[in-house]
LODREN-798024 format. One record per residue (C-alpha): residue in three letters; x, y, z; residue number from 0. Coordinates in nm, 3 decimals, padded with zeros to 5 digits, always signed. Layout:
BEGIN
["ALA",[X,Y,Z],NUM]
...
REM end
This chain:
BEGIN
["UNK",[+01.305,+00.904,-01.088],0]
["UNK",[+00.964,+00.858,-01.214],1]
["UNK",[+00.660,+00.665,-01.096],2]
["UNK",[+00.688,+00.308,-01.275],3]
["UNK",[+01.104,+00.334,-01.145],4]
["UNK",[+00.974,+00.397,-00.769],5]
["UNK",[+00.767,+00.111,-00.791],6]
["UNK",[+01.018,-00.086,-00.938],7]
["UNK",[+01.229,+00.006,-00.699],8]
["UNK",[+01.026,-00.100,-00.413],9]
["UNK",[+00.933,-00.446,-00.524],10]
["UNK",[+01.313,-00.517,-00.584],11]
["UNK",[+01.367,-00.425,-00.210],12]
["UNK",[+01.008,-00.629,-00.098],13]
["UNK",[+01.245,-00.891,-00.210],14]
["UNK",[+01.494,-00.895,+00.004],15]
["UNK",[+01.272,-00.754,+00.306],16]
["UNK",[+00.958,-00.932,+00.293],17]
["UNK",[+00.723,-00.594,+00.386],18]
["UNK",[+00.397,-00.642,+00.556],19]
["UNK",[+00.082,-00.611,+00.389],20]
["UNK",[+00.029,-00.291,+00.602],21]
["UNK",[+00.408,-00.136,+00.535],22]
["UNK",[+00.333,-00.210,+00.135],23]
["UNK",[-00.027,+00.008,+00.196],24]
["UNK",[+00.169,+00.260,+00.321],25]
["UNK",[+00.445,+00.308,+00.086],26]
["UNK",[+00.218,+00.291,-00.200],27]
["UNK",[-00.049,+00.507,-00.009],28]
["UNK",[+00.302,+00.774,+00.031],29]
["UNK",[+00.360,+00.759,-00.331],30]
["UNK",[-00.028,+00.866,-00.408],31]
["UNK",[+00.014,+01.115,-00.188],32]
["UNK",[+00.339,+01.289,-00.277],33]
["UNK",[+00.171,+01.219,-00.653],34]
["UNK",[-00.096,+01.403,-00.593],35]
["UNK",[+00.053,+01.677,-00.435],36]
["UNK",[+00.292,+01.761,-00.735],37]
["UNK",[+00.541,+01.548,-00.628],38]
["UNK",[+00.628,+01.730,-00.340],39]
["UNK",[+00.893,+01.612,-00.147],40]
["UNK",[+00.943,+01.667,+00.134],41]
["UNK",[+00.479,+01.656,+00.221],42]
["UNK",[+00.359,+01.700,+00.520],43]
["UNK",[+00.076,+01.476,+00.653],44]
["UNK",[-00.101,+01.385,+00.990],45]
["UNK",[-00.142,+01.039,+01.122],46]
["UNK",[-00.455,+01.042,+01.190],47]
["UNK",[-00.540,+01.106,+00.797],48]
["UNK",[-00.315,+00.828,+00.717],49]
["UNK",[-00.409,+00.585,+00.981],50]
["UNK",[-00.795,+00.660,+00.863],51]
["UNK",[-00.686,+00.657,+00.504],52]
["UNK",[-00.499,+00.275,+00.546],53]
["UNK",[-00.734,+00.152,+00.770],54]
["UNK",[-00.454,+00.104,+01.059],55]
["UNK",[-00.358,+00.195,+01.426],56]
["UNK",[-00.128,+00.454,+01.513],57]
["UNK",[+00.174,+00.209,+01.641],58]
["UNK",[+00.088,-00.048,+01.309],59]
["UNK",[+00.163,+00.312,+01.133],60]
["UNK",[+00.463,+00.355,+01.334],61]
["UNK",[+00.597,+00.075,+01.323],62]
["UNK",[+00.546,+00.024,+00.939],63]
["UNK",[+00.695,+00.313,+00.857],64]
["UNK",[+01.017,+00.275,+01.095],65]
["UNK",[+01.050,-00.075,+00.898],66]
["UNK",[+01.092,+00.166,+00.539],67]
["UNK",[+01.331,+00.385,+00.699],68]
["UNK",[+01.548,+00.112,+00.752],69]
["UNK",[+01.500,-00.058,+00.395],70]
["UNK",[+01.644,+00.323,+00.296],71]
["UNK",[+01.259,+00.363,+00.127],72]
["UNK",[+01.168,+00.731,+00.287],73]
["UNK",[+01.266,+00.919,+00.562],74]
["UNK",[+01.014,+01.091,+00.821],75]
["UNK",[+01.041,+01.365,+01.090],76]
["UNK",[+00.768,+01.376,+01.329],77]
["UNK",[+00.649,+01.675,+01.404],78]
["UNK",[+00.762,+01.853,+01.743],79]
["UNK",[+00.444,+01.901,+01.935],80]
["UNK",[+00.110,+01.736,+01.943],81]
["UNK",[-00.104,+01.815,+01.640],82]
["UNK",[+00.182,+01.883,+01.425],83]
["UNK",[+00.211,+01.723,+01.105],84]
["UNK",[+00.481,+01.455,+01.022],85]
["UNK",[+00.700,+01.532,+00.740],86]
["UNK",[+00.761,+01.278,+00.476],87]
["UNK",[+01.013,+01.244,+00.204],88]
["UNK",[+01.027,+00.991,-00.058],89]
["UNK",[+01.361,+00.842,-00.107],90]
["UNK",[+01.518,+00.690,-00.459],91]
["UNK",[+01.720,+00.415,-00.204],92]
["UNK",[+02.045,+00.611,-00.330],93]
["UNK",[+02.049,+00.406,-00.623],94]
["UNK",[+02.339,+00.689,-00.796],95]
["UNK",[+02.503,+00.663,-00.455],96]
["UNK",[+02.475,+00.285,-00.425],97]
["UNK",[+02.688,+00.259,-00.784],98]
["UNK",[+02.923,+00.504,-00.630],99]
["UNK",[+02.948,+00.274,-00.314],100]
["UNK",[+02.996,-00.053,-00.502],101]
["UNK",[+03.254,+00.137,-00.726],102]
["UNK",[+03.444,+00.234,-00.363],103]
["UNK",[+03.393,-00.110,-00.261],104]
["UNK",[+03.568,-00.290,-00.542],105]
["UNK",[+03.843,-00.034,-00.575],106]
["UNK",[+03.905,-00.105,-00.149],107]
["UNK",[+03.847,-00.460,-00.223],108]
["UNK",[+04.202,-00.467,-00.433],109]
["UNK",[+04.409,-00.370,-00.153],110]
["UNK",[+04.198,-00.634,+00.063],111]
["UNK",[+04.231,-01.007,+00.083],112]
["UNK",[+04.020,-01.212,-00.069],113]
["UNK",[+03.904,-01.397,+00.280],114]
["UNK",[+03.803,-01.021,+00.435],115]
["UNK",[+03.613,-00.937,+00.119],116]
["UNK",[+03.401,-01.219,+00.122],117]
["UNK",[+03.352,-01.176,+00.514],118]
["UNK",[+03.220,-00.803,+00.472],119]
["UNK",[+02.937,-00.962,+00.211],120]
["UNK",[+02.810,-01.201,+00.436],121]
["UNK",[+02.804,-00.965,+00.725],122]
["UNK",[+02.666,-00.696,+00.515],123]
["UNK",[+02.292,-00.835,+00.373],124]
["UNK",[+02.206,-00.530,+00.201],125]
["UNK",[+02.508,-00.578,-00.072],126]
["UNK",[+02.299,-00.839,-00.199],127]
["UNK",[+01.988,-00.600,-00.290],128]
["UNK",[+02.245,-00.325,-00.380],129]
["UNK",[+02.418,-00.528,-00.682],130]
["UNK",[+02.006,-00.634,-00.782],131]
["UNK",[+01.911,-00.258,-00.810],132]
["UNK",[+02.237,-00.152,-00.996],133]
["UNK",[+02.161,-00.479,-01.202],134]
["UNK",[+01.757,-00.291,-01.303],135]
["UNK",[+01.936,+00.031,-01.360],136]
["UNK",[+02.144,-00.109,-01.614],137]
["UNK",[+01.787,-00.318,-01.777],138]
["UNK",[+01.597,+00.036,-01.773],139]
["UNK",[+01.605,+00.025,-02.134],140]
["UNK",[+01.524,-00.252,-02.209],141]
["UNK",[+01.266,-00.298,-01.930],142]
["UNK",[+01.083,+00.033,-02.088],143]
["UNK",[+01.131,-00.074,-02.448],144]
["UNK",[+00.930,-00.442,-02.366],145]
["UNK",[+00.662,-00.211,-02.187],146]
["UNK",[+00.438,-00.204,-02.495],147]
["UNK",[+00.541,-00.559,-02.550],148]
["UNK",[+00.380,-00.670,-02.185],149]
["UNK",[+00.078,-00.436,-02.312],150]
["UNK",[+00.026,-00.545,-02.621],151]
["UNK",[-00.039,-00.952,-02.478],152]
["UNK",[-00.265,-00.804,-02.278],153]
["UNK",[-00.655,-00.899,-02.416],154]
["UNK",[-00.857,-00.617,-02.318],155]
["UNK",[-01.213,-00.747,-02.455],156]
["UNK",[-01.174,-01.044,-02.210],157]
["UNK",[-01.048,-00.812,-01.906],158]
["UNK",[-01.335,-00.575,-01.963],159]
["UNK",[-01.589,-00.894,-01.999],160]
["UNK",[-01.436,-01.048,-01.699],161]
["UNK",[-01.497,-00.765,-01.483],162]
["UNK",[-01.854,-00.683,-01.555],163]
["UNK",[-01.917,-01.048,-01.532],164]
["UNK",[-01.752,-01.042,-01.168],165]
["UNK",[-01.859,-00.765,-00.994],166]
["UNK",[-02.248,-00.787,-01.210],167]
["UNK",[-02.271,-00.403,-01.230],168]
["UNK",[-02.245,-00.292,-00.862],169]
["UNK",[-01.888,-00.100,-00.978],170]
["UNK",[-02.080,+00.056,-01.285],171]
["UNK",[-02.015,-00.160,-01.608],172]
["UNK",[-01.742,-00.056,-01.812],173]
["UNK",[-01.725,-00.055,-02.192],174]
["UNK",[-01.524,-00.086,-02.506],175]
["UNK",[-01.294,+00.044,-02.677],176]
["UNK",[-01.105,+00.122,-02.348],177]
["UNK",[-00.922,+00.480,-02.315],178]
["UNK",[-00.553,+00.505,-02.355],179]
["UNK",[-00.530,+00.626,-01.982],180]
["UNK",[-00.715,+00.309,-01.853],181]
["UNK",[-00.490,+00.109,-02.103],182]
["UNK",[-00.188,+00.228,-01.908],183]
["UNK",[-00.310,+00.183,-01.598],184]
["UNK",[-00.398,-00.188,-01.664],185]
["UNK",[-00.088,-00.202,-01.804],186]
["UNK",[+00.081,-00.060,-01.505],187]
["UNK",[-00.088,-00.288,-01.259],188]
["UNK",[-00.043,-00.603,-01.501],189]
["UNK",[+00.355,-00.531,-01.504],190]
["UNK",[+00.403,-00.475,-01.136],191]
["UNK",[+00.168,-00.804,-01.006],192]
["UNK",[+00.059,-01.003,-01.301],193]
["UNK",[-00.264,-01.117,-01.430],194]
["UNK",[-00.346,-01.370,-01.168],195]
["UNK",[-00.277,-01.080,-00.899],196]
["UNK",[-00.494,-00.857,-01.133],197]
["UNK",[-00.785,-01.066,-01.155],198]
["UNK",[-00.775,-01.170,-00.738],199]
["UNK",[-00.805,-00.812,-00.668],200]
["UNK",[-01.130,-00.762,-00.917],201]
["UNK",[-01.268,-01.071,-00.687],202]
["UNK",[-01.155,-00.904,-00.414],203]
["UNK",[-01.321,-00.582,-00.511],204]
["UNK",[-01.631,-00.767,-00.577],205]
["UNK",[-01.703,-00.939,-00.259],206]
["UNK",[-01.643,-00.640,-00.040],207]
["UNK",[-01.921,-00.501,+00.065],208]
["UNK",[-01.742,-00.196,+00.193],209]
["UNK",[-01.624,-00.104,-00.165],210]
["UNK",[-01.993,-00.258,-00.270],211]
["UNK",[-02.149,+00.051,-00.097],212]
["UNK",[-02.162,-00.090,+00.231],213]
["UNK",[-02.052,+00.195,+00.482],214]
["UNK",[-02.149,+00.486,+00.638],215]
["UNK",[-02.042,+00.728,+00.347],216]
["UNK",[-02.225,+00.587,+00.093],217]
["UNK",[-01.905,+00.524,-00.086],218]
["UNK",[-01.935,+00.270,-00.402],219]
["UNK",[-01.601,+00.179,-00.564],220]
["UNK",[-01.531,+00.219,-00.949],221]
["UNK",[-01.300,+00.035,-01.169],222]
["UNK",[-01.111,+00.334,-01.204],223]
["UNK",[-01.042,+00.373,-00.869],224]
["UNK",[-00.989,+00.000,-00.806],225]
["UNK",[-00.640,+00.042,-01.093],226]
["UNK",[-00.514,+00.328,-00.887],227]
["UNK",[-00.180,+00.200,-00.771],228]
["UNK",[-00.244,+00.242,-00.385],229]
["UNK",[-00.597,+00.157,-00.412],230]
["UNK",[-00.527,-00.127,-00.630],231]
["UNK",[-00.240,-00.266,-00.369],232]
["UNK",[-00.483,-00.195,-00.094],233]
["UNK",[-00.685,-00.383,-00.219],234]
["UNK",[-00.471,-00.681,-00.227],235]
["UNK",[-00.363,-00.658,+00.104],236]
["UNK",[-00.678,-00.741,+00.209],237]
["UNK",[-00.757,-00.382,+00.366],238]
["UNK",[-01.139,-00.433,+00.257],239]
["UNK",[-01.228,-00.762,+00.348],240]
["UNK",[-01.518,-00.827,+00.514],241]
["UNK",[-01.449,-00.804,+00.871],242]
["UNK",[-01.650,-01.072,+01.101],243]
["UNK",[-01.837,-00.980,+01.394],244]
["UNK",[-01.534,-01.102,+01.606],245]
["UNK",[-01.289,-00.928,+01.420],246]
["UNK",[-01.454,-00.603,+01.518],247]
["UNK",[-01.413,-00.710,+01.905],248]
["UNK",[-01.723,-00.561,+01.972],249]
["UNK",[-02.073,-00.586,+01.905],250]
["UNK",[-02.251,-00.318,+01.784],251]
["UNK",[-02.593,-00.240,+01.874],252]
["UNK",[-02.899,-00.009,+01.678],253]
["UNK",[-03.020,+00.282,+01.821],254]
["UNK",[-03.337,+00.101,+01.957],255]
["UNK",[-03.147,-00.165,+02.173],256]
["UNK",[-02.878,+00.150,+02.297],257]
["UNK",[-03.224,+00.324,+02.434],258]
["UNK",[-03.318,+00.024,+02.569],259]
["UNK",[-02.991,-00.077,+02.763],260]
["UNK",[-03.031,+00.341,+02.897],261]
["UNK",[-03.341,+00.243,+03.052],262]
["UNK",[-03.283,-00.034,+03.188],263]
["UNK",[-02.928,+00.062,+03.344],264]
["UNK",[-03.151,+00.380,+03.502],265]
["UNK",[-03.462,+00.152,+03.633],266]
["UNK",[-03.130,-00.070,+03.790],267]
["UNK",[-02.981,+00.250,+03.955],268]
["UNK",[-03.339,+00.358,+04.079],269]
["UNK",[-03.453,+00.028,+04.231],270]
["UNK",[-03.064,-00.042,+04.399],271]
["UNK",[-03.123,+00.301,+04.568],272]
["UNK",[-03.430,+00.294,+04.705],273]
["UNK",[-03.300,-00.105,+04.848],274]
["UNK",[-02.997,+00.041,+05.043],275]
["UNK",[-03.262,+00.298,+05.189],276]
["UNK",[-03.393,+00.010,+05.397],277]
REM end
């Protein structure tokens, strides 16, 4: 199973599960990393790279991932002592075994009446999503063949003109003609969300001052990295926003008014110490 049939995968079970912004980010941010590894799979990875990496707490990471074990999406081991990294593997939601089970099913359903078969689909939700993914296994084809076809509509001289207007050079401005891997990538993105979700995550991009340069690394985004798949779906899930003061839950203060608060906790020690010594 390939890259595109992954992600297809996982928005046809989105569907039926409704996955939190933070369980998409980590799916997606699973893929890139078993991608960049080779596609090895089983990977090994710590939490705190991927909790750094997403932008999340340890039990959000937890629990997000527990919630794509059960939608059959990977499978994790953690790792035995502390320190040890988890082990991930990416799963294809058995869609080869799910034919063979709905084949089992119908051939049990014959010798079943027709009140207990319709009993073991309504207690059974997952049947539902099941028949959807056999139904995109049989469309492959034709979903790849009208690939080009969703690529071709796609008006690149406006895209490209739309996101230097947008984001006014702070991302680097990118020109035409556009190279056949950024082609595929727009492509890619365009397919999976649309253009609407396309152009909200430019905005996005664009009035985050993190990925504006904004942070303690120095780190300025680039359109490339913005189409990256987990980027890109980061992105959308509002991981860069702008946080408020109040969302951080704490102010924080410069060096100068730290030094400060120093001195005068010490000159407060010193002058409640020399009190109690009368």
């Amino acid at each position: 199973m390939n890259y595109i049939e992954l992600i297809n995968q996982f928005w046809s079970c989105h569907r039926e599960n409704c996955f939190s912004p933070s369980e998409i980010a980590l799916y997606f941010h699973l893929l890139d990393t078993a991608n960049s590894l080779a596609w090895k799979n089983p990977f090994r990875e710590g939490n705190q790279v991927a909790c750094a990496s997403l932008g999340i707490s340890e039990p959000t990471l937890q629990r997000s991932r527990d919630r794509l074990v059960k939608a059959g999406l990977i499978d994790y081991q953690s790792g035995k002592v502390k320190r040890e990294l988890t082990e991930y593997r990416i799963l294809e939601v058995g869609i080869n075994n799910l034919y063979q089970n709905d084949t089992q099913s119908s051939t049990q359903s014959d010798t079943q009446t027709e009140p207990q078969s319709n009993t073991q689909s309504s207690e059974n939700a997952f049947d539902f999503n099941k028949h959807k993914l056999n139904k995109r296994v049989d469309d492959k084809s034709s979903l790849s063949a009208n690939a080009d076809l969703h690529a071709e509509k796609i008006d690149y001289d406006k895209l490209v003109e739309f996101f230097n207007s947008e984001t006014k050079g702070v991302f680097g401005r990118v020109m035409m003609p556009l190279s056949d891997k950024r082609r595929k990538l727009i492509a890619a993105r365009i397919k999976e969300r649309g253009k609407e979700s396309f152009a909200e995550a430019l905005k996005k991009a664009a009035a985050s001052n993190f990925l504006r340069g904004d942070n303690q690394r120095g780190f300025t985004a680039t359109f490339d990295w913005i189409i990256k798949p987990t980027n890109f779906e980061k992105i959308l899930s509002g991981n860069y926003d702008n946080r408020t003061q109040k969302d951080r839950g704490s102010h924080q203060v410069s060096d100068d008014e730290f030094m400060q608060a120093l001195k005068e906790g010490a000159a407060r020690g010193l002058y409640e110490r020399e009190r109690s010594k009368l």
